[in-house]
NUFI-840968 format. One record per residue: residue in one letter; x, y, z of N, C-alpha, C in turn. Coordinates in steps of 0.2 Angstrom, whole numbers, plus 5000, padded with zeros to 4 digits. Layout:
N
aXYZXYZXYZ
...
end
This chain:
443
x475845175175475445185181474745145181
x474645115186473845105186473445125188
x472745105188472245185189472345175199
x472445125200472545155207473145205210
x473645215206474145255207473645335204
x473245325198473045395197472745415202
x472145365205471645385210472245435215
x472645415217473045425223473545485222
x473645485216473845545213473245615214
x472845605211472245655210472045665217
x471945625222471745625231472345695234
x472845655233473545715234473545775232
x473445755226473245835221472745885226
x471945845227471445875227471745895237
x472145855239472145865247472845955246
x473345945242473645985243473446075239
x473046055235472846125233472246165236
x471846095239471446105244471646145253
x472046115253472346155261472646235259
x472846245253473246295249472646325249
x472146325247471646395246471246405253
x471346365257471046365263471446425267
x472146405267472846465269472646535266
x472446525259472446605256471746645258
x471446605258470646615262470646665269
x471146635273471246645280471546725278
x472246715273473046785273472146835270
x471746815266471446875263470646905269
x470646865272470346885280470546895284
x471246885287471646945291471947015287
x472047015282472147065276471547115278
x471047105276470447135278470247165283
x470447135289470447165296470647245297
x470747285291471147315289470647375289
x470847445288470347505288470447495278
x469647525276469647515269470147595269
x470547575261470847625259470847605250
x470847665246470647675239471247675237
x471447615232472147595228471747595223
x471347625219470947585211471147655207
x471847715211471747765205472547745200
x472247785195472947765189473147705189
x472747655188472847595185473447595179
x473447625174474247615171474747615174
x474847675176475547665184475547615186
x475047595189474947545195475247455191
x474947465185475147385181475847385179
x476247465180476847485178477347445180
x477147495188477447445195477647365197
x476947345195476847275196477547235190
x477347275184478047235179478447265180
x478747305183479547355183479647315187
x479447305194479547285200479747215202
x478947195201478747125205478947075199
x478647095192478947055188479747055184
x479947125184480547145181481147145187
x481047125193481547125198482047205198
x481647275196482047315193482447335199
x482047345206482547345214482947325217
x482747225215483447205214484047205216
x484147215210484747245206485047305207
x484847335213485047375213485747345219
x485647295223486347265226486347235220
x486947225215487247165211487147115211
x487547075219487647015222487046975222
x486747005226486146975228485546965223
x485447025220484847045214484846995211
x485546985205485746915201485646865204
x485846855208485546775213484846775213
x484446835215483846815218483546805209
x483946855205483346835199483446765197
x484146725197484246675195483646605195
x483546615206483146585208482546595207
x482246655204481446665203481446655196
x481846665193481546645185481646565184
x482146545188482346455186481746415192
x481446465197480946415200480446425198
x480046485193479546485190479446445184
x480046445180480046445172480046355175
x480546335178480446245180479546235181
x479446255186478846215187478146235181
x478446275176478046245170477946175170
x478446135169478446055169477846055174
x477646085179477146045182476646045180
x476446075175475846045170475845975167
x476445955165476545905162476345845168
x476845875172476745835178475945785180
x475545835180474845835183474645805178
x474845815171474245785166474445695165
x475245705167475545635166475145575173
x475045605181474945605187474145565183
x473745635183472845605181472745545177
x473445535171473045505168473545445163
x474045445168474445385168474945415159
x474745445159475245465152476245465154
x476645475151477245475152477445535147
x477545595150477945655144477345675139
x476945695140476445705136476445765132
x476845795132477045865129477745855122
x477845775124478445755120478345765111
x477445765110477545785102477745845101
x477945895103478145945102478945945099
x479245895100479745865097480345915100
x480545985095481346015096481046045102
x480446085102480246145106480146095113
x480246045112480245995121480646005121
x481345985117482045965120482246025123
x482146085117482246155121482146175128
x481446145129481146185136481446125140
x481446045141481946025145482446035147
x482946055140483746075142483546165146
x483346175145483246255147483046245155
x482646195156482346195163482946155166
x483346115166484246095167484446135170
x484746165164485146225164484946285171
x484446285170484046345176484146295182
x484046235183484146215187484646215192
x485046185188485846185189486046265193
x485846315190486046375190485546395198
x485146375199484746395205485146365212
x485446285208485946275215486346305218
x486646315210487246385214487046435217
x486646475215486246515217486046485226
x485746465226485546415232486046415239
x486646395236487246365237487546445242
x487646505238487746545235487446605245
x486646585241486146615247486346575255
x486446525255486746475260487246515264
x487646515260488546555262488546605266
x488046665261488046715265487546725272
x487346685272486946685278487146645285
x487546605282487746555287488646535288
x489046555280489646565282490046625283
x489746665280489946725277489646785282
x488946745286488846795290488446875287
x488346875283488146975282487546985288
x487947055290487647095294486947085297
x486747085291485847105289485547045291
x486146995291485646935292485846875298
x486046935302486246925311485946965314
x485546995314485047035317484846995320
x484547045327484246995335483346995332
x483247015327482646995325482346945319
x482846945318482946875313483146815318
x483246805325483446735330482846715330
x483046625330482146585330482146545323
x481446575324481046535316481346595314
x481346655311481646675304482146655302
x482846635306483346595302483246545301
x482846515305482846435304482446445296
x481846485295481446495289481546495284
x482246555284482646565280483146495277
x483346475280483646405280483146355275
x482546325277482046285276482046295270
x481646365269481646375261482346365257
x482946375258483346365253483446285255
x483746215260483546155259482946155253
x482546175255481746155250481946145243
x482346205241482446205234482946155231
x483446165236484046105236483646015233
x483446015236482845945237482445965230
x482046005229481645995225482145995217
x482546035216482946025212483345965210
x483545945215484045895214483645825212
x483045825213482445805213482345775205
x482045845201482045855196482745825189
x483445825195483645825189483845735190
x483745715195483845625195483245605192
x482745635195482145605189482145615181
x482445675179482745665172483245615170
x483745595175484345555173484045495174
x483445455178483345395179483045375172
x482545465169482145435165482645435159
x483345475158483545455151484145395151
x484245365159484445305156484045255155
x483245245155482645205154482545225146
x482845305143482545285137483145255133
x483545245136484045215132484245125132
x483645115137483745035136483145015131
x483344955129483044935123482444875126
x481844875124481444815125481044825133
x480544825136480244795138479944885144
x480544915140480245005144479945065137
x479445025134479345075129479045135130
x478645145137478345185137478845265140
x479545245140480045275140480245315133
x479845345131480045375124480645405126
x480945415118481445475118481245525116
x481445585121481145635122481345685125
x481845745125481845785129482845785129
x482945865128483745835131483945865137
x484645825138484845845144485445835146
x485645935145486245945147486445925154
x486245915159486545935164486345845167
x485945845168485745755170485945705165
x486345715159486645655157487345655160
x487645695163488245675167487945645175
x487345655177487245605182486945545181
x486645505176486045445171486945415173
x487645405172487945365174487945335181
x487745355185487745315193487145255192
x486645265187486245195187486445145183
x487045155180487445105176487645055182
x487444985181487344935184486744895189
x486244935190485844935190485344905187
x484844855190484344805184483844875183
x483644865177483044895175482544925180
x482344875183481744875188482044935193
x482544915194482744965201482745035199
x483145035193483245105189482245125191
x481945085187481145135186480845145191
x480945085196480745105204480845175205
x481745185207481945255208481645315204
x481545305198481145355194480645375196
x480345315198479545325199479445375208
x479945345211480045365219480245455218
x480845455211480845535210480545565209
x480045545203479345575202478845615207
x478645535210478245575218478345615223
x479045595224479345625230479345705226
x479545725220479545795218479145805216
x478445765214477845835213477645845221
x477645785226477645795233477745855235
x478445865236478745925238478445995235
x478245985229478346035225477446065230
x476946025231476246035235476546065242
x477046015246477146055251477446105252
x477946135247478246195247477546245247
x477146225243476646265240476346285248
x476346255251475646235255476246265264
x476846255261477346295266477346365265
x477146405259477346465260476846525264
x476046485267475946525270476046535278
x476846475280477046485286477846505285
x477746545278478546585278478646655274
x479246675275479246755272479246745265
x479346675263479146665256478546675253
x478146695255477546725255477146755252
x477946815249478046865245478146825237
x478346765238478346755229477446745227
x477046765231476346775227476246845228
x476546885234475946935236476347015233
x477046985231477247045227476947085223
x476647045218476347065213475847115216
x475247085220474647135221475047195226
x475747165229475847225232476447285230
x476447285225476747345219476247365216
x475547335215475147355211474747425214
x474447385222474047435226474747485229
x475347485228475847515233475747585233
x475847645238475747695238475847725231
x475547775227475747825221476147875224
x476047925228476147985229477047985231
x477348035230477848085232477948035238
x478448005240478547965246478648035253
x478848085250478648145257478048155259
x477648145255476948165256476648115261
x476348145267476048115271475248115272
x474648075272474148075270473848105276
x473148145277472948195282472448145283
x472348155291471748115294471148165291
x470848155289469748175285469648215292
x469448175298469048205304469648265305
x470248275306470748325307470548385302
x470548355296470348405289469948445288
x469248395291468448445290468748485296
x468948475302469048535308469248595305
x469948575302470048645300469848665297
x469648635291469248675284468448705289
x468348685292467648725297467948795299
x468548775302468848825308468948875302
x469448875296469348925290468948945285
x468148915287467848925283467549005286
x467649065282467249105287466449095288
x466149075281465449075282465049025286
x465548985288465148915291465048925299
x464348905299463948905308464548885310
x464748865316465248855322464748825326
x463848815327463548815330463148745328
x463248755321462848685316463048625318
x462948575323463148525323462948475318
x463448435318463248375311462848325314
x462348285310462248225313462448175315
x462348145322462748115326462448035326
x462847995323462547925325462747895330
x462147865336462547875341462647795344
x462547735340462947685338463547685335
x463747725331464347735327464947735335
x465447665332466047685336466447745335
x466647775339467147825336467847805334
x467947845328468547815325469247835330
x469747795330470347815333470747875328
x471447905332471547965328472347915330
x472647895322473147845321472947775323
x473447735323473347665326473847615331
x473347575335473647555342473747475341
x473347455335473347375336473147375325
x473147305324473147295317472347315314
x471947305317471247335314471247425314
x471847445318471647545315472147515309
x472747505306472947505299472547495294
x472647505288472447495283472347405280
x472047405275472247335273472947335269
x473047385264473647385261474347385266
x474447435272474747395277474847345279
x474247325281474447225281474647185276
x474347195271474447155263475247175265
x475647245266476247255266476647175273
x476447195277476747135281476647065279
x476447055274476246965273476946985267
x476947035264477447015259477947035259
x478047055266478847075267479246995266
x479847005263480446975262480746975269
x480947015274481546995278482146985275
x482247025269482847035269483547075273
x482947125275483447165280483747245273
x483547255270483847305265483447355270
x483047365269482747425274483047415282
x483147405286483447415292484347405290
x484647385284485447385283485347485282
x484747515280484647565275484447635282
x484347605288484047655291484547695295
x484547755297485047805299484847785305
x484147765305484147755316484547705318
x484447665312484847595315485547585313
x485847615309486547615310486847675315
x486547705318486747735323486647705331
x486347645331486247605336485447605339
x484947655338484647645341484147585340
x483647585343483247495342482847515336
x482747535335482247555328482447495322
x482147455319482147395315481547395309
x481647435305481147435299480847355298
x481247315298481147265294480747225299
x480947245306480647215314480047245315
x479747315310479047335311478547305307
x478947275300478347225297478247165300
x478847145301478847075304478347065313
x478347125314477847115321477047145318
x477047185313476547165312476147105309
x476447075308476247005305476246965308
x476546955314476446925320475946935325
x475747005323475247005325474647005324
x474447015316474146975315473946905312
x474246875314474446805315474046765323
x474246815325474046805333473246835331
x473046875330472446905330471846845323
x472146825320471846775315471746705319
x472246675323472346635327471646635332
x471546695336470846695340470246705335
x470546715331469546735329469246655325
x469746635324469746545321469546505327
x469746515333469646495339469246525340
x469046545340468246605343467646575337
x467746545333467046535328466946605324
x467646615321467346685315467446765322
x467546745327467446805332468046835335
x468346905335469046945339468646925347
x468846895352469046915356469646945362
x469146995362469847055365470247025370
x471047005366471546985371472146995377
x471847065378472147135380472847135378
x472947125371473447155368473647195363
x474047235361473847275354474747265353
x474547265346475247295342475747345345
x475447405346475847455350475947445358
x476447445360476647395367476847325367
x476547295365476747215366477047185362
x477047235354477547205350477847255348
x477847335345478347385345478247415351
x478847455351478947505356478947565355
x478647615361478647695359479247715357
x479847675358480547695359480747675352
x480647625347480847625342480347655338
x479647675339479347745335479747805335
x480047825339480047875339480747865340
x481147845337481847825333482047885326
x481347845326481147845316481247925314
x482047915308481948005308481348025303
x480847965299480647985294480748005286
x481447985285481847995280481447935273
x481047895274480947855269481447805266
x482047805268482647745267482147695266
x481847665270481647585271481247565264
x480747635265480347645257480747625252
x481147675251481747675244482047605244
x482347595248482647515248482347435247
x481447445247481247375249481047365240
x481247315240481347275232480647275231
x480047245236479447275232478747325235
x479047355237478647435239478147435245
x478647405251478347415256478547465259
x477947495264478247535271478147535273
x478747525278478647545285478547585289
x478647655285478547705289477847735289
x477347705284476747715286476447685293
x476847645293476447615300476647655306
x477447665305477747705310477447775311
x477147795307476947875307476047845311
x475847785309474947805313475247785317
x475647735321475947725329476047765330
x476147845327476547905334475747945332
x475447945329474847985328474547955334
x474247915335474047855342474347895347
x475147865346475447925355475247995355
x475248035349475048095350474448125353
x473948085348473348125349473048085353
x472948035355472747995359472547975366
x473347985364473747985373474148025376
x474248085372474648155371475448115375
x475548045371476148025373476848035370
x476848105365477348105365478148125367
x478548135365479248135369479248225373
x479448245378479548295379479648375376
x480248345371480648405368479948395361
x479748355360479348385355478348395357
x478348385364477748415366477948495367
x478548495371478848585369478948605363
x479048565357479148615352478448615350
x477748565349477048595348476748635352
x477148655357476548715363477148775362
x477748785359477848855355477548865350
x477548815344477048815339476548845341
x476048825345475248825347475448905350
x475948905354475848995358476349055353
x476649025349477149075347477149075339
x476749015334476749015329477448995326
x477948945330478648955328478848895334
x479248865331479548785337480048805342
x480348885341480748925347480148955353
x480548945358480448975366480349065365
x480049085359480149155360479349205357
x479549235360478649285359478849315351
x478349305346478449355341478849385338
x478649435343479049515341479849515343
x479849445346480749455348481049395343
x480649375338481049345334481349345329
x481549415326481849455323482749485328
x482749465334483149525338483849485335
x484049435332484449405333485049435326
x484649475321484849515316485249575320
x485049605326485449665330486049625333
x486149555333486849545336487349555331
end
């Protein structure tokens, strides 16, 4: 290389990892939009999580087919872009294989990176079929039409391309190390299961064209390899960064346990305190917004909520999982992350157009992008919980959207504002006065 190919290298370098931190700037400022909630207890648990889960793929595996494929393709796209080290050092500074004294422990880590390779396309191949010939269920959903299939699509091309990439640029360079005289900077270095059945297609080929091609695979794949980078925060791919931090922070408790609103709390612990004034009012700030009671648009959720919607998958295991939805009604777990994301996407998108500032678009989350009708679907069973490969939920969002309708807007469904005003009059969710709740023992 010349130093003008490094300049040019290093430009691309500093322009792609540069738009990359600008994107994560933005995900960690809509993320924030979020009500504060305390994730910092039992940190052992919590790093537990993170390697059972995010890094042990333990959930997975819990569908065979799929689990096996996905780990295929997360260890062999991991474990490969090691080499991208190599890459950038080779890129900076005009070196060729720079890792090559390592001698057996190269050969190992090139055949091993092959190997994975090869094994990703199948995989790849694999993930294709079922989406597009094979059809599964989950991944025909009317909320997956658009950009989610198409997304779904792109990422797997991407890999196609980036792969196939890697192994003609091995084959270019191990027919280059085997010519004699005037390519010395072609060491012998590295072996290669899999790209020495391809190095025959540049048999007949001058030299020159072989290295040209080399050179073309090279760039074209650390290329790719920047825009992939810099594509994931316009995909559900998302999730190959944000798993981690989101099994770490992921709820601890009993997935039946529902968390009590404070201002609800103190009422009652007032109402049963007998010694406490009734009269003592607290002091009032009377700039203080008032807080809402659940949530109507993305700034009442939390941030862990939101963190939860940037790293949903779209797999669909949570809504193949949900009794509302296989019984037909509209309720779509995987459709409540996916609109919250959309919505804040939409709410990120004005405040970038506003100079740093929300202005109010008279839209909310509740309404324009979920419905009262798919809240209140929800049996509250936790399915979606139990099934999401990295510990999202849905149902917490689902539960402050009906707290909203409730308390709010006292917009709940009928049968169940009748069953809280027997509660409220009778102490019990039947139509009957006390003393006659026992009568049913004389029949």
């Amino acid at each position: 290389m010349s130093y003008l190919d490094n300049i040019l290298f290093a430009i691309i370098l500093v322009i792609g990892f540069g738009y990359f931190f600008t994107s994560v700037k933005k995900i960690r400022r809509n993320i924030n939009l979020g009500t504060d909630v305390n994730r910092s207890d039992n940190p052992k648990a919590r790093w537990s999580n993170m390697a059972m889960i995010a890094l042990g793929q333990s959930k997975m595996v819990k569908r065979p087919i799929s689990g096996i494929l996905h780990i295929i393709v997360y260890v062999g796209f991991v474990i490969i872009n090691i080499e991208l080290l190599e890459i950038i050092i080779d890129g900076l500074f005009g070196t060729h294989r720079v890792f090559a004294f390592l001698g057996t422990t190269y050969d190992v880590l090139i055949a091993s990176f092959e190997i994975l390779a090869f094994l990703v396309l199948v995989a790849v191949f694999a993930f294709w079929s079922r989406r597009n010939a094979i059809k599964l269920k989950r991944f025909v959903s009317s909320d997956l039409k658009g950009w989610p299939k198409s997304d779904a699509n792109y990422i797997l091309y991407f890999e196609v391309v980036l792969m196939t990439l890697f192994l003609l640029m091995n084959a270019s360079d191990l027919h280059l190390q085997n010519v004699s005289g005037g390519f010395s900077h072609f060491i012998k270095a590295g072996t290669f299961p899999i790209s020495q059945f391809i190095e025959p297609i540049f048999n007949g080929m001058s030299n020159e064209l072989v290295m040209l091609l080399s050179e073309i695979f090279w760039w074209l794949h650390i290329v790719g390899i920047l825009i992939f980078m810099n594509y994931l925060y316009f995909s559900k791919h998302l999730h190959i960064l944000l798993a981690f931090p989101n099994t770490y922070f992921a709820n601890l408790n009993p997935q039946g346990q529902f968390d009590n609103l404070e201002s609800v709390t103190k009422e009652v612990k007032l109402m049963m305190d007998l010694n406490a004034d009734p009269f003592a009012a607290a002091p009032v700030d009377e700039n203080a917004i008032p807080s809402k009671f659940g949530a109507s648009d993305i700034q009442d959720l939390n941030w862990v909520q939101l963190l939860n919607a940037y790293t949903c998958t779209e797999c669909g295991r949570c809504t193949s999982s949900c009794p509302a939805n296989i019984t037909g009604k509209k309720l779509s777990p995987r459709k409540i992350m996916m609109d919250t994301r959309d919505r804040m996407e939409e709410v990120g998108r004005n405040i970038d157009a506003n100079k740093g500032v929300f202005i109010p678009d008279n839209k909310t989350l509740l309404n324009d992008y979920i419905t009262p009708e798919e809240l209140w679907a929800c049996t509250s069973c936790n399915a979606c919980v139990e099934e999401c490969p990295v510990n999202i939920s849905p149902l917490s969002i689902i539960m402050d959207m009906r707290r909203y309708l409730v308390m709010e807007q006292s917009a709940a469904p009928m049968p169940l504002n009748a069953m809280m005003t027997n509660i409220e009059n009778n102490g019990a969710p039947w139509q009957y006065n006390q003393q006659d709740r026992l009568n049913w023992k004389n029949e």
